[in-house]
DSSP file (Angstrom, degrees, kcal/mol; ACC not computed):
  #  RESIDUE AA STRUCTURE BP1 BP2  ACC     N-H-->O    O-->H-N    N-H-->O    O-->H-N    TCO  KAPPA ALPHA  PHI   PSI    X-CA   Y-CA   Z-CA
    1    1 A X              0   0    0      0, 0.0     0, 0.0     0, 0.0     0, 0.0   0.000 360.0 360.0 360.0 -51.3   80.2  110.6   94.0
    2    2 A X        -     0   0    0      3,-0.0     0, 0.0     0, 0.0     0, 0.0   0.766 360.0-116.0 -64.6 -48.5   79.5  110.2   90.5
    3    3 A X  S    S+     0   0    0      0, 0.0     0, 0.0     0, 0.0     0, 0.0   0.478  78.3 114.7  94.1  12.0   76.4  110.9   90.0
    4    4 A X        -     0   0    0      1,-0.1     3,-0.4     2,-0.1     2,-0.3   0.974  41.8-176.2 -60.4 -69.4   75.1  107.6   88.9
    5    5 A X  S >> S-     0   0    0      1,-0.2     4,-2.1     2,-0.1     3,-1.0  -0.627  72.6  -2.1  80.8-142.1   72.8  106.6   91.5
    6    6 A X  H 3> S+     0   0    0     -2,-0.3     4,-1.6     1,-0.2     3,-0.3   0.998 134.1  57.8 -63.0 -50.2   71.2  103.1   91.1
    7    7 A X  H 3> S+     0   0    0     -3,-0.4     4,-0.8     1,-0.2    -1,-0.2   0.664 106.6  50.4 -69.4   3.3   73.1  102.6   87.6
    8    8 A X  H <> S+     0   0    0     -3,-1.0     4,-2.5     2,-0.2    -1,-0.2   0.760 107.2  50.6 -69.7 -43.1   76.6  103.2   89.6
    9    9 A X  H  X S+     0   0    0     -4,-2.1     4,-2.9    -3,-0.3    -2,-0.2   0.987 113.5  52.4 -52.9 -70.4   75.5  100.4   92.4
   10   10 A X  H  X S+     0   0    0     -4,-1.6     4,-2.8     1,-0.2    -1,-0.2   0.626 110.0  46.6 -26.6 -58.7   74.9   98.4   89.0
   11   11 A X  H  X S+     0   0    0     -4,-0.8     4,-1.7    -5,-0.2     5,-0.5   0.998 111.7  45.5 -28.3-104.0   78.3   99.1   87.7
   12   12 A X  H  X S+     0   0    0     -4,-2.5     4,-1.7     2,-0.2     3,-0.4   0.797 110.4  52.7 -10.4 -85.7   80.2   98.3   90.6
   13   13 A X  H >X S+     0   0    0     -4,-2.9     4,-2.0     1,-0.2     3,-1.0   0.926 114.5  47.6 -21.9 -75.8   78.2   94.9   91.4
   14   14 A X  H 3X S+     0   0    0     -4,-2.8     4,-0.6     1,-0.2    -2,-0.2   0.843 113.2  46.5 -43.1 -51.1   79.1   93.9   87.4
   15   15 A X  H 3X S+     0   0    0     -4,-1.7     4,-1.4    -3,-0.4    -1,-0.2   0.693 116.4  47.9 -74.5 -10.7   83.1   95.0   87.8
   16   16 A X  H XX>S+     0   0    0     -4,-1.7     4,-1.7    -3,-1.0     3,-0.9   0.915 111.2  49.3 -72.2 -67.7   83.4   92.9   91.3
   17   17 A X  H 3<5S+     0   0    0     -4,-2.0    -2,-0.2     1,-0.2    -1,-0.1   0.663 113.5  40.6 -61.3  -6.8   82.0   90.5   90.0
   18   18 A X  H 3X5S+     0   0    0     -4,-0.6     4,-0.6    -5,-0.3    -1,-0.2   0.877 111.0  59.2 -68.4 -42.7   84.2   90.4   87.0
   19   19 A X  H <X5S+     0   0    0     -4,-1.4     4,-1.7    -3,-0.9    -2,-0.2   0.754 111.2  42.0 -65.4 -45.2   87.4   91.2   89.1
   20   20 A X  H  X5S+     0   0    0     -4,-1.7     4,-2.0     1,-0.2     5,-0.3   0.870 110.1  58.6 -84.9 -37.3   86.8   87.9   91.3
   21   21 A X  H  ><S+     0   0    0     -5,-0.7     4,-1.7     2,-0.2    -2,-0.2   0.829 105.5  46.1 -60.9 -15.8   85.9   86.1   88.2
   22   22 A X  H  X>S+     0   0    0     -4,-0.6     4,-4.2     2,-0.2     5,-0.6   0.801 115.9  47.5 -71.9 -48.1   89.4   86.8   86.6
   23   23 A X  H  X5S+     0   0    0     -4,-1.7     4,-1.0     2,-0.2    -2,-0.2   0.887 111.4  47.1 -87.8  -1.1   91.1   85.9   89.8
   24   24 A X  H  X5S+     0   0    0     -4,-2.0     4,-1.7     2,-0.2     5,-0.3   0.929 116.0  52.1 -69.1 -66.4   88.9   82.1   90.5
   25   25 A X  H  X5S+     0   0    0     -4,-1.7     4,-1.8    -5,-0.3    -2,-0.2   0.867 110.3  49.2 -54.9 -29.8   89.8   81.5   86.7
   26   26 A X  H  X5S+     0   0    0     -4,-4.2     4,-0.5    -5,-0.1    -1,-0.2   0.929 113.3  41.6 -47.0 -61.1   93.2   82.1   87.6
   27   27 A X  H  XXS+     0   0    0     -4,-1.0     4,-1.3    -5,-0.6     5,-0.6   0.776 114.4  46.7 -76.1 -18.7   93.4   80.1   90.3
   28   28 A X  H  <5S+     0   0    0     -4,-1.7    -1,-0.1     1,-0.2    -3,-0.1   0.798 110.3  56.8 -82.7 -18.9   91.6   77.0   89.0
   29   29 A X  H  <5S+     0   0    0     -4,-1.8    -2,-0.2    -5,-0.3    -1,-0.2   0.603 108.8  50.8 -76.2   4.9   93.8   77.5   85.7
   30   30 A X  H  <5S-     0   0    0     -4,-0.5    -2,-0.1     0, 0.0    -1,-0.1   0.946  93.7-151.2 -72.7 -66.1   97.1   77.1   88.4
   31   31 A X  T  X5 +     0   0    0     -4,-1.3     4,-0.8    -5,-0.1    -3,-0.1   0.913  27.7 170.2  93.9  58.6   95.8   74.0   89.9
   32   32 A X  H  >< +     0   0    0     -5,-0.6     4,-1.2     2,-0.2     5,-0.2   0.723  69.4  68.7 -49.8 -32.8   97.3   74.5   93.4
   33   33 A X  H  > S+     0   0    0      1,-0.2     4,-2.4     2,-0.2    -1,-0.1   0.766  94.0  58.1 -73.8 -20.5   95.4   71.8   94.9
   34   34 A X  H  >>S+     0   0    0      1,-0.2     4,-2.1     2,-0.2     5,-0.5   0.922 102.9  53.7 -76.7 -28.8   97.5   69.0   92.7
   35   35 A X  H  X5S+     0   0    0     -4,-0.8     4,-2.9     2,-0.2    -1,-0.2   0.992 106.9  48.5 -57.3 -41.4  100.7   70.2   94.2
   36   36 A X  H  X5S+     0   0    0     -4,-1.2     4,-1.1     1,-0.3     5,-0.2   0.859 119.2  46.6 -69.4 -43.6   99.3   69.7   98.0
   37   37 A X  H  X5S+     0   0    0     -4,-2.4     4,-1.0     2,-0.2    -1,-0.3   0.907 114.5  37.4 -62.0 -50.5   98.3   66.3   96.6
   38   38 A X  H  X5S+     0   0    0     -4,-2.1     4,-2.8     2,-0.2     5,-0.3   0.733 117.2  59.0 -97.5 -36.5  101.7   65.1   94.6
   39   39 A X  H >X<S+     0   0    0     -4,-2.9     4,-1.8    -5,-0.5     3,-1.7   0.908 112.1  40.0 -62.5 -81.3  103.7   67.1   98.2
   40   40 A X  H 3X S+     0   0    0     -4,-1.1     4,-2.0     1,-0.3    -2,-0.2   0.701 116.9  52.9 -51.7 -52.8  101.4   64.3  100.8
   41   41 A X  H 3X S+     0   0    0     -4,-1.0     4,-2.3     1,-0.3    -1,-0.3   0.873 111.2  42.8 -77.3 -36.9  102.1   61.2   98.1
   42   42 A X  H <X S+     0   0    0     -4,-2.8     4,-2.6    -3,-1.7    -1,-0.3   0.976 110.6  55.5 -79.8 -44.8  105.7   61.8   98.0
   43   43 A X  H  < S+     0   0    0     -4,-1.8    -2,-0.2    -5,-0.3    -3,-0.2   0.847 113.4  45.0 -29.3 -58.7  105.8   62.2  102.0
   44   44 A X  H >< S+     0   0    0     -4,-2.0     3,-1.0     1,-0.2    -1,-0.2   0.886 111.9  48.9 -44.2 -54.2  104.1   58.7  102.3
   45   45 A X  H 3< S+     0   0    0     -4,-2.3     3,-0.3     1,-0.4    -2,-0.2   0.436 102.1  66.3-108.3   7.7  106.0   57.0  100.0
   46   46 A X  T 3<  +     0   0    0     -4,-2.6    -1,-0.4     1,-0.1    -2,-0.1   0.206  63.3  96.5 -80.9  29.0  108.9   58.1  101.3
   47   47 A X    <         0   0    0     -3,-1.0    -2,-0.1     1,-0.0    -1,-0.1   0.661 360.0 360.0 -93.6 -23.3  109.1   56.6  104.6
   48   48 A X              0   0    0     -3,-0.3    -3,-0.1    -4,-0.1    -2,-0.1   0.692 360.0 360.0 113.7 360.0  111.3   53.7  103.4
């Protein structure tokens, strides 16, 4: 399409792999998994 060839392939491979690294450092800097954690502890220790 470009006219790259093998250094296009190259290309590509490097900006995926940037593009998923942006959005895994997103997601560990959220910290979703402590909410699902703090949600279950209050669930238990509300039963009374």
């Amino acid at each position: 399409m470009f006219g790259l060839g093998l250094l296009g392939i190259w290309v590509a491979q490097g900006f995926d792999e940037w593009i998923r690294g942006i959005f895994a450092l997103r997601r560990w800097l959220s910290k979703p998994w402590l909410m699902k954690k703090e949600a279950k502890y209050e669930m238990t220790t509300n039963r009374g």
